[in-house]
C-alpha positions in Angstrom: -30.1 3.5 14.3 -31.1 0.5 12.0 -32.5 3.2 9.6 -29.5 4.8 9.6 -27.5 2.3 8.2 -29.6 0.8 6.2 -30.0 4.0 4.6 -26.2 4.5 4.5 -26.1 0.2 2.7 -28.7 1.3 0.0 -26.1 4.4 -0.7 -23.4 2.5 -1.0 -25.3 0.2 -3.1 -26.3 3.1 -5.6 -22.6 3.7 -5.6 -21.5 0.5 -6.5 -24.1 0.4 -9.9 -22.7 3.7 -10.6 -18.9 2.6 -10.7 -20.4 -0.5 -12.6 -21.9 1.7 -15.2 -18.9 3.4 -15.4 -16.9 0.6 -15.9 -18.8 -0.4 -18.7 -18.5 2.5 -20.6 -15.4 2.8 -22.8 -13.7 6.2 -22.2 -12.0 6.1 -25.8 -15.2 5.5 -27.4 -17.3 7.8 -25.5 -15.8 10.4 -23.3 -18.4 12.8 -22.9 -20.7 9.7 -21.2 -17.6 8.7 -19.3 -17.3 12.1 -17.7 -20.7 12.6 -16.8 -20.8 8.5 -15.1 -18.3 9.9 -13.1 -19.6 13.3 -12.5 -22.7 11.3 -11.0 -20.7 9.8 -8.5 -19.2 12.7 -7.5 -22.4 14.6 -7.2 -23.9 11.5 -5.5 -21.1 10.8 -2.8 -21.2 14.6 -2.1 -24.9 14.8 -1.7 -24.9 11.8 0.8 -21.4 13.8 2.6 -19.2 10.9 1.5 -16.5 13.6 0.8 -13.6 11.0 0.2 -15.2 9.2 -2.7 -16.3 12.6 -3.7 -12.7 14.3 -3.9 -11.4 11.0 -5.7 -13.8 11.2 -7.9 -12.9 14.5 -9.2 -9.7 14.0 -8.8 -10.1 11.3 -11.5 -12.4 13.3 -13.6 -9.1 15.6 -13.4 -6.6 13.5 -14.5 -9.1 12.1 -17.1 -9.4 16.0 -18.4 -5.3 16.0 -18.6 -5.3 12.9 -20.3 -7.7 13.2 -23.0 -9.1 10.5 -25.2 -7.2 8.7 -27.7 -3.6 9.7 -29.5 -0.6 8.8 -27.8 -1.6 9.2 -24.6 -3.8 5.8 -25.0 -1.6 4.0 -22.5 -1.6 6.6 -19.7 -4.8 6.7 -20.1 -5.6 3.0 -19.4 -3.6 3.2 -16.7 -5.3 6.2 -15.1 -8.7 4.6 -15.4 -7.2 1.1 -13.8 -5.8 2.6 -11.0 -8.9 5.5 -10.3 -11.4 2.5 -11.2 -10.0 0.4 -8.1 -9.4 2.9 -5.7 -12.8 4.4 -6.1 -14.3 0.8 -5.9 -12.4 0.5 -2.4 -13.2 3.9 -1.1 -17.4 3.0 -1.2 -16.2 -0.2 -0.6 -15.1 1.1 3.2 -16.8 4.2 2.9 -17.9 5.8 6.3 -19.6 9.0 7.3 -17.2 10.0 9.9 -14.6 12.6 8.7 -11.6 10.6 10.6 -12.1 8.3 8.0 -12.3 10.1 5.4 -9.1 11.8 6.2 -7.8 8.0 6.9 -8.8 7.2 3.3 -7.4 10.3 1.5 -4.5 9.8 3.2 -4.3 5.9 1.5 -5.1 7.0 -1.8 -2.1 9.7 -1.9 0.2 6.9 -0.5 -0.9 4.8 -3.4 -0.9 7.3 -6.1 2.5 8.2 -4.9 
């Protein structure tokens, strides 16, 4: 059992430097290397069957896609990557591998995106 989670501590850690990376990369400036930061952490939530940080992180890349870099949109975009950046910091944050919570955690998201 003590293998098990710290197994599941050294994922969440990868996470966490992921979302840093990401973080530190300017969307505007480089899109391309935003996308695929947060492509990894899709890929690597889903891998470890952390499916809620996994569908927020697409969802993001979605609204990302919508958004586009630069031109008018500028502001919205800011905004998208704010509010995205936090919620996928709390989701590893209180990430669990038991799909209750998962659902639990969707659910929060929607609420806040609302």
């Amino acid at each position: 059992m003590k293998q098990d989670h710290d197994r599941f501590l050294m994922i969440r850690a990868e996470l966490f430097d992921l979302c840093d990376a990401l973080l530190l990369t300017d969307f505007d400036a480089s899109p391309m290397q935003y996308l695929l930061r947060l492509e990894q952490i899709r890929a690597t939530a889903a891998f470890h069957g952390l499916t809620a940080i996994a569908e927020i992180a697409s969802t993001f890349e979605a609204a990302l896609q919508r958004i586009g870099p630069r031109g008018h949109n500028r502001d919205k975009g800011r905004a998208v990557i704010d509010g995205f950046g936090d919620i996928l910091r709390d989701a590893i944050g209180i990430a669990d591998l038991h799909p209750k919570a998962s659902e639990a955690l969707l659910a929060s998201v929607a609420i806040r995106l609302g």
